[in-house]
C-alpha positions in Angstrom: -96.9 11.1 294.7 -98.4 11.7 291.6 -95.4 10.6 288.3 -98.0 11.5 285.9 -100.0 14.6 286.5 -103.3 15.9 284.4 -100.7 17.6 282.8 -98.8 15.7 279.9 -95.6 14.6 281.6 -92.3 16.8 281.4 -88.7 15.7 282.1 -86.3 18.6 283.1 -82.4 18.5 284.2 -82.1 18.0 288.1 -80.5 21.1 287.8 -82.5 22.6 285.9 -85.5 21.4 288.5 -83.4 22.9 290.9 -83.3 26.7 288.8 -86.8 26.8 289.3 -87.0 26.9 292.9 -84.7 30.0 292.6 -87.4 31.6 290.1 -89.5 30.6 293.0 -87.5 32.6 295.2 -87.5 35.7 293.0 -91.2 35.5 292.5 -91.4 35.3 296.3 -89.1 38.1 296.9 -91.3 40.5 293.7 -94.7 39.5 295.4 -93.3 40.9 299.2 -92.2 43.9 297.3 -95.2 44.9 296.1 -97.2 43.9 299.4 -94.1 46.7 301.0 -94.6 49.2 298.5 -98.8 48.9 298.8 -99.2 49.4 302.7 -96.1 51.6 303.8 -97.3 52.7 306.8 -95.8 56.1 306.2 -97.9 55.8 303.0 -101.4 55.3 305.1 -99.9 58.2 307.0 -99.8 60.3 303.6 -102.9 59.5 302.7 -104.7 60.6 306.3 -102.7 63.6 306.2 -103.8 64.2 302.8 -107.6 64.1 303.5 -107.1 66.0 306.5 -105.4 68.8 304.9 -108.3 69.1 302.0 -110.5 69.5 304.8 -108.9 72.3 306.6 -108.3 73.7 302.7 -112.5 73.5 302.6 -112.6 75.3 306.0 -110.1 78.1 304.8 -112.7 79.0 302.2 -115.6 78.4 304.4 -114.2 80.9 306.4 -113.2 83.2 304.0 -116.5 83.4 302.7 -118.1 84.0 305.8 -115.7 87.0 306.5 -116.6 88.7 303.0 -119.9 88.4 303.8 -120.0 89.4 307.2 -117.5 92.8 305.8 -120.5 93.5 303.8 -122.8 93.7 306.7 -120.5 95.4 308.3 -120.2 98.5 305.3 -123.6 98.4 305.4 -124.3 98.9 308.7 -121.7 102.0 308.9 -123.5 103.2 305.9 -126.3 103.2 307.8 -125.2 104.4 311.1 -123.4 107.6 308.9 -126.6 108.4 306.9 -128.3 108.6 310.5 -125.3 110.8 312.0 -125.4 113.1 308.5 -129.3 113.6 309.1 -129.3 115.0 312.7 -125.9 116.9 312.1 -128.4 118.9 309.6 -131.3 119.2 312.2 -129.2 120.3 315.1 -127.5 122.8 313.1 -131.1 123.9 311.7 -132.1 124.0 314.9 -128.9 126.1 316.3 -129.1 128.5 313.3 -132.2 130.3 314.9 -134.0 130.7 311.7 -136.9 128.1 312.7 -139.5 130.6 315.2 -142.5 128.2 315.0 -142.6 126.3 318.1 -144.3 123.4 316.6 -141.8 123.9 313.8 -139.0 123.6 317.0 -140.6 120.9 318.4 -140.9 118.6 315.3 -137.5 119.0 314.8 -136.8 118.1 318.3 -138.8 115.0 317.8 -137.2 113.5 315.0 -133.5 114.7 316.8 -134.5 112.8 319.8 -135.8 110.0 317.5 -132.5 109.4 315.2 -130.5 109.5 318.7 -132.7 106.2 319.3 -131.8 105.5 315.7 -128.5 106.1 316.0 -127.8 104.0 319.3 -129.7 100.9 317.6 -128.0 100.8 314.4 -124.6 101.4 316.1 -124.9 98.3 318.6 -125.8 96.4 315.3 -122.6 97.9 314.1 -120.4 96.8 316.9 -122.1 93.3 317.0 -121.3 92.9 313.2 -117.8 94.5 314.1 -117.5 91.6 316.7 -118.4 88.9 314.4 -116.1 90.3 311.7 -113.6 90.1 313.7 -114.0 86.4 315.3 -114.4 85.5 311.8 -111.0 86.8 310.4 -109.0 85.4 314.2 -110.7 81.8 312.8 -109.4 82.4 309.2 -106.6 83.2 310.2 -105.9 80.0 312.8 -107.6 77.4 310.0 -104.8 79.0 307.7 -102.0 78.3 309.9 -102.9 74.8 310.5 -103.5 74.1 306.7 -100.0 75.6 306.1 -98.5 73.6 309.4 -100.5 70.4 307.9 -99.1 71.1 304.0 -95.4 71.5 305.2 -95.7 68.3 307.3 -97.3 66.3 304.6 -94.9 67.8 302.0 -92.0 66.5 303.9 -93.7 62.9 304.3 -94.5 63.0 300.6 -90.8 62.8 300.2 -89.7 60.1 303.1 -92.5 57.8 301.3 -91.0 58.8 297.6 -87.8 57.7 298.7 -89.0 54.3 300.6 -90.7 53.6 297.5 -88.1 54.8 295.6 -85.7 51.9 297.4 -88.4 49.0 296.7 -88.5 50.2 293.2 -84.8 49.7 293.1 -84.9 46.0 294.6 -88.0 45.1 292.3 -86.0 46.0 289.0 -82.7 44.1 290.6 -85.0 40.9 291.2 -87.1 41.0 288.0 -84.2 41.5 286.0 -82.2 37.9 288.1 -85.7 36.7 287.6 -85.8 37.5 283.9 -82.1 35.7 283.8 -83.1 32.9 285.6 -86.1 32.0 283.1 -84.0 32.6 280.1 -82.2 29.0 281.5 -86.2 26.6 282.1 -87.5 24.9 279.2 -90.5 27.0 277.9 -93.2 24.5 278.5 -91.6 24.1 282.4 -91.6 27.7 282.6 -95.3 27.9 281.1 -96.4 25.0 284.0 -94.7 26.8 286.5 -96.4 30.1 285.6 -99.9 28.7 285.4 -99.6 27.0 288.3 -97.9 30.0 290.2 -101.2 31.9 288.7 -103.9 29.0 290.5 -101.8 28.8 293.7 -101.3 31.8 295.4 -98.1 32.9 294.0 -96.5 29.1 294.4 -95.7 27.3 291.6 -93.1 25.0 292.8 -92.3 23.9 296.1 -88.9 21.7 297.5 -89.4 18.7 298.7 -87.6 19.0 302.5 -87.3 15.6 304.7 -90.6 14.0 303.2 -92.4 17.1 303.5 -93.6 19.0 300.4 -93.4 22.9 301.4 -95.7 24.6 299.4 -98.6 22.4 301.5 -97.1 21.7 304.5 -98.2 17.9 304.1 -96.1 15.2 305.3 -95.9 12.6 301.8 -97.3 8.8 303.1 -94.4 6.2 303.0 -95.9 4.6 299.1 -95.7 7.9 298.0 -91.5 8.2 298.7 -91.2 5.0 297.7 -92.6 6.3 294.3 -90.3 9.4 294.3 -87.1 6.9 295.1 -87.8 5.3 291.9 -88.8 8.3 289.8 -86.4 9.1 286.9 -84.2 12.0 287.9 -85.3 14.1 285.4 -89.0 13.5 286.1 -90.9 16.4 286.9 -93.2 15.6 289.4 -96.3 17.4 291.1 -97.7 17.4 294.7 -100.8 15.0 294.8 -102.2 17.4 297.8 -101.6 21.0 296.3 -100.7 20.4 292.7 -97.2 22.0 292.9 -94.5 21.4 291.3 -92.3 19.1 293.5 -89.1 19.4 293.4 -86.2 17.2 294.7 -82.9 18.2 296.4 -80.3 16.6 298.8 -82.1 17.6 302.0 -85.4 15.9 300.6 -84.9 12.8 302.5 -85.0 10.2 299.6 
């Protein structure tokens, strides 16, 4: 075990060695908070929900647009289909009136009567196929909009569950950091500033107890010289884990 780390040498209370292990603890507790608060699964939930709801908001106005523009087609083609009707309405009565007597006169007009039926029957099948599509068009706007609304009210009400989970690890993380806060107030600043760096290099560990031989922020069993050195370390000596770095700290179940 390592007395006299890279570190110049620091000398803390047992007690106060002991106080740092419970920052330790707090640190532990803030870091699992925030791992909680960034995969919520109700959160992942929000967020598919979320992208699935801008999508169906997309194919609302996709729609949309498709059902103005296919209205326009449709005015025009009843514009057209009146125009046509309007035209032989004037040659049939001009040809009821009697006041045409030239038979090729009669039969010209008879022609282009017979010809705007034809017309007439094209341009009115267009109609009814635009009528068709029109109306397709407005049945799909209409069931996108229901399942962007369904979508919104069911995301809206998850918004809120996650709001109020995060809400409660909000709560806990100001409760902790402010024990923690209390809790430093009490270390020596240059223990404090060890711990801290150390915390920084070390995944979040900074000190570690020493439990039955076993230092337990490596998980390494210490070799029998190295107890014998911690047996005859000053009390006050505060002493780092040859294998991790750590600080070590001694307590009643470290098996000296």
């Amino acid at each position: 075990m390592d007395l006299a780390p890279r570190e110049p040498p620091l000398n803390a209370d047992p007690d106060i060695q002991l106080r740092l292990l419970e920052v330790q603890d707090k640190d532990t507790r803030l870091t699992q908070l925030a791992h909680r608060a960034r995969t919520l699964p109700d959160a992942a939930r929000l967020a598919e929900l979320d992208t699935r709801w801008a999508r169906l908001r997309d194919e609302v106005v996709a729609a949309d647009t498709i059902v103005g523009d296919l209205e326009l087609q449709q005015a025009k083609a009843d514009q057209d289909v009146e125009q046509v009707r309007d035209r032989a309405t004037r040659d049939r009565d001009l040809l009821d009136s009697g006041s045409i007597g030239d038979p090729k006169q009669l039969q010209s007009l008879q022609s282009e009567l017979e010809s705007l039926g034809r017309r007439q029957a094209d341009l009115e099948d267009v109609e009814l196929e635009i009528m068709e599509r029109v109306e397709g068009a407005r049945a799909a706007v209409v069931q996108l909009t229901r399942q962007r609304d369904e979508l919104a009210e069911e995301r809206d009400q998850l918004g809120v569950d996650v709001r109020d989970q995060l809400g409660i690890v909000d709560t806990e993380r100001v409760s902790v950091e402010s024990e923690r806060a209390a809790l430093a107030a009490t270390i020596p600043v240059d223990l404090l500033a060890l711990y801290d760096k150390i915390r920084a290099d070390h995944g979040g560990v900074g000190a570690a107890p020493l439990h039955r031989g076993r230092c337990e922020g490596c998980r390494l069993e210490l070799p029998p010289n190295e107890i014998e050195d911690l047996r005859a370390a000053p009390p006050d000596a505060v002493i780092r884990c040859e294998e991790c770095r750590r600080i070590l700290v001694r307590t009643p179940e470290s098996g000296l």
